[in-house]
MIMISE-355308 format. One line per 5 residues: number of its first residue (from 1); their letters; for each residue y, z, x of C-alpha. Coordinates in steps of 0.1 Angstrom, whole numbers, plus 5000, padded with zeros to 4 digits. Layout:
N
NUM = A = Y,Z,X | ...
END
This chain:
247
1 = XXXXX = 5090,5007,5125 | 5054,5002,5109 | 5045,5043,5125 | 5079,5053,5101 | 5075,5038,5071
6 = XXXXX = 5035,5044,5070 | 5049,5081,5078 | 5075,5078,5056 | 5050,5071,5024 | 5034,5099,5032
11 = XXXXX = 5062,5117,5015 | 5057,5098,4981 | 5020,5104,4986 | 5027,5144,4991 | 5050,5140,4957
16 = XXXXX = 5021,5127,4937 | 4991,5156,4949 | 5020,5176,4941 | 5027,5171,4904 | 5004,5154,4890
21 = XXXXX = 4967,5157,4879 | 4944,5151,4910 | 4918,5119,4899 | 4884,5116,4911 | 4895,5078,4930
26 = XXXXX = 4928,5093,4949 | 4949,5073,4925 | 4975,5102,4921 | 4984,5097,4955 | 4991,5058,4955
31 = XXXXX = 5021,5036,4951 | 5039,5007,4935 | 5061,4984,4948 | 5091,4963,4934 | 5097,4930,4952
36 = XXXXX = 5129,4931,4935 | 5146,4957,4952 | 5120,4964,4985 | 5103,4998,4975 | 5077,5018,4975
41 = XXXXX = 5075,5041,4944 | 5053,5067,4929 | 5038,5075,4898 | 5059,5083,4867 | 5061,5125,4878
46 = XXXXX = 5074,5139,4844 | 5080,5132,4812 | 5117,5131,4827 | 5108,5097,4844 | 5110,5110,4880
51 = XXXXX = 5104,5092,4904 | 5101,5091,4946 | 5105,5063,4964 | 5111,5047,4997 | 5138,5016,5002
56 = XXXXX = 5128,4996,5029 | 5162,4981,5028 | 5182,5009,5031 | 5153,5034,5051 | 5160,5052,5026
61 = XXXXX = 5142,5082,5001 | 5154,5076,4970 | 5151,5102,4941 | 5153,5084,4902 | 5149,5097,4868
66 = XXXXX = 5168,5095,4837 | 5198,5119,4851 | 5206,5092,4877 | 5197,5086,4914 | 5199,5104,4946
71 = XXXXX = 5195,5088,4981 | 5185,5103,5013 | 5189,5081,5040 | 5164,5083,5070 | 5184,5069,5102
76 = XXXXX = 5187,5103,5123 | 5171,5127,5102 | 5144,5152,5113 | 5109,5161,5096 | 5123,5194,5089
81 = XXXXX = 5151,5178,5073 | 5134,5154,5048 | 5113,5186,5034 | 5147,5206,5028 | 5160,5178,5008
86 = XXXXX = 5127,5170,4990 | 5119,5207,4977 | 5157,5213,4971 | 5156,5175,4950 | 5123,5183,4933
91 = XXXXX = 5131,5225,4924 | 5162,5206,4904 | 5147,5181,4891 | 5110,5194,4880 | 5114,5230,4886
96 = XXXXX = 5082,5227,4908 | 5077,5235,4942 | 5068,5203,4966 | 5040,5209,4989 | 5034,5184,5022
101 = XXXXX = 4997,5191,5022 | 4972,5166,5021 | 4929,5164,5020 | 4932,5134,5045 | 4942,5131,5081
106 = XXXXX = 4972,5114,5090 | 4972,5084,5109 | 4999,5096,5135 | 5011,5130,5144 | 5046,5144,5132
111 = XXXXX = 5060,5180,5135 | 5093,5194,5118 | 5111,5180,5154 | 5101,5139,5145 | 5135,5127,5142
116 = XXXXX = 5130,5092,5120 | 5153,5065,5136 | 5160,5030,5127 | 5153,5010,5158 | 5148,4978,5147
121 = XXXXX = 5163,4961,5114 | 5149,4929,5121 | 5115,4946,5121 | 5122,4964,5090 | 5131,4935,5074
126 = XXXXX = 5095,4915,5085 | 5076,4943,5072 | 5095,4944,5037 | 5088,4907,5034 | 5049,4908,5040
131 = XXXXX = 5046,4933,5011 | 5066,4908,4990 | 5042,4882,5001 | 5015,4903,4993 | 5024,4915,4962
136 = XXXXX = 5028,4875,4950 | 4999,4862,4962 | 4981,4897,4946 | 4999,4892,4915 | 4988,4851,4917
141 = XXXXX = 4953,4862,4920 | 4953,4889,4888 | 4966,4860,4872 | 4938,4834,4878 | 4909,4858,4873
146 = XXXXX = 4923,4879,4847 | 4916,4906,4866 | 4939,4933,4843 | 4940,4955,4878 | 4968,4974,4893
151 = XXXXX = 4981,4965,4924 | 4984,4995,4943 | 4995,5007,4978 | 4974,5035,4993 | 4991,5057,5018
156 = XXXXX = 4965,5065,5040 | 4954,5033,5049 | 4990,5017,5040 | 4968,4986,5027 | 4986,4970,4995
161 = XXXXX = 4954,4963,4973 | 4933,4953,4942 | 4894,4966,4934 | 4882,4951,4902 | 4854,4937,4887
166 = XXXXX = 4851,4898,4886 | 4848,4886,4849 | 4819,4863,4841 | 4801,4872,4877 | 4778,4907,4890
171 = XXXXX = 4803,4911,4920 | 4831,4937,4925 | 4859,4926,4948 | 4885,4947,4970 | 4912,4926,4982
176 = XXXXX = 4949,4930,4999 | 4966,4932,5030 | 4961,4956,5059 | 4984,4969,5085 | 4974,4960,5123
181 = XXXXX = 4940,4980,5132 | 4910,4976,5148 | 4902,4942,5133 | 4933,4926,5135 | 4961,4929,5158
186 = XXXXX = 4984,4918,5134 | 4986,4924,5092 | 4962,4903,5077 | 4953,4896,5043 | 4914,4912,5036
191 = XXXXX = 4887,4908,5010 | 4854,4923,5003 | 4823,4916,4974 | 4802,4938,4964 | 4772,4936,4943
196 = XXXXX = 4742,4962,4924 | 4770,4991,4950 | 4761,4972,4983 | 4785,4953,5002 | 4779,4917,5004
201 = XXXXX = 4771,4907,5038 | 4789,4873,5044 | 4771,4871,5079 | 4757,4837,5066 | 4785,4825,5050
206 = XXXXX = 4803,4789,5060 | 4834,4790,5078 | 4866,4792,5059 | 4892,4767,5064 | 4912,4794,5072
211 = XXXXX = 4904,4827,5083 | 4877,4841,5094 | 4841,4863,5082 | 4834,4895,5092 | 4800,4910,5092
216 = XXXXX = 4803,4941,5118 | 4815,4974,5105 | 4839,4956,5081 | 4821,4931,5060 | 4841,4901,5045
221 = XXXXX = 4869,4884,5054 | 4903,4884,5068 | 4934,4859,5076 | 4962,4869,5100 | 4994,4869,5077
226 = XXXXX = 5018,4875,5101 | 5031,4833,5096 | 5015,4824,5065 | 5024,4811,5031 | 5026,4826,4997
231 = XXXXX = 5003,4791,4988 | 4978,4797,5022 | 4973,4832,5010 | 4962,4823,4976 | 4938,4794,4989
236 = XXXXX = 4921,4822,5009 | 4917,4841,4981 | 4901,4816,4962 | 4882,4802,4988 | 4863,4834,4995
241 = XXXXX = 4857,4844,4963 | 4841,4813,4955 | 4817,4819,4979 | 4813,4854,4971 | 4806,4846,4935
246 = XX = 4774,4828,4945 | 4761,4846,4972
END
């Protein structure tokens, strides 16, 4: 279920390289997402308010602007199929033609064939509630550092994240959680400092009380968040951070 819905966003990112303004940072291509109701969204794509996004509740597309909504529902349909419905939705409602082209390489294959089905519920369900978890303890964060910064999903990576200075301190930090990868088998929540455009190397940092530094090819540090607490994710946060802030 993680391979669909990371596939999945790709159609919101496709949406927003095709209608709106290309920025230097990518950040025509990222998403919100609404705790409230389980999905991913895109930019604002006209003056109309249209909007893409993707239901984790329903595994759904969903189409919204001020004419109303329209739902396409993913159980059973084909590659092929989601395009159709996406140029047809998007010729009506922007009288613009949607391309599914993009500068980066997709994580995972997928041909007009790929038939999206929904195997797992339960899983779907797990995966909707870790962005929720993220998206408090992110929002918890802004909050205590008055950060000001968007909390953003980025559809290649599928990370949900924050980069933003650090009032009153040098440092820049890039926080967030990550989907399973190469440093952690699981999602895990992920921060980063970095200082005068270098990465801070926390290879001589103390341990955390929970968590863990990294110093190889990622540098900072990461927490498995696969049976954690809103309250565990935000003294992680803060823990880190502190010692960032006086490295």
């Amino acid at each position: 279920m993680e391979k669909q819905m990371h596939l999945a966003a790709q159609y919101l990112a496709a949406a927003g390289i095709s209608f709106l303004d290309k920025k230097p940072d990518d950040s025509h291509t990222n998403l919100g997402f609404n705790a409230e109701n389980g999905s991913l969204y895109t930019h604002t794509l006209s003056d109309n308010e249209d909007q893409l996004g993707l239901d984790y509740e329903k595994f759904a597309l969903v189409w919204k602007s001020k004419q109303g909504t329209k739902t396409f529902k993913l159980d059973g349909a084909t590659h092929a199929e989601v395009l159709t419905w996406l140029q047809d939705t998007s010729k009506t409602a922007l009288n613009k033609v949607y391309h599914y082209q993009f500068h980066y390489d997709l994580p995972y294959d997928i041909d007009n064939a790929f038939t999206f089905k929904l195997e797992d519920l339960g899983k779907l369900k797990v995966l909707k509630n870790l962005r929720v978890l993220a998206q408090s303890v992110l929002e918890t964060i802004n909050t205590q550092y008055n950060l000001n910064a968007s909390i953003r999903v980025w559809p290649h990576h599928f990370d949900s994240g924050i980069y933003s200075p650090l009032p009153d301190a040098e440092i820049t930090i890039g926080l967030g959680l990550a989907i399973p990868d190469s440093i952690c088998k699981e999602h895990y929540l992920y921060i980063s400092g970095y200082k005068n455009g270098n990465t801070i190397d926390p290879s001589q940092f103390p341990k955390l009380k929970a968590g863990e530094w990294k110093a190889a090819d990622f540098k900072g540090a990461v927490l498995n968040a696969a049976t954690i607490t809103k309250s565990e994710g935000v003294a992680f946060f803060n823990e880190a951070i502190a010692l960032l802030e006086n490295s």
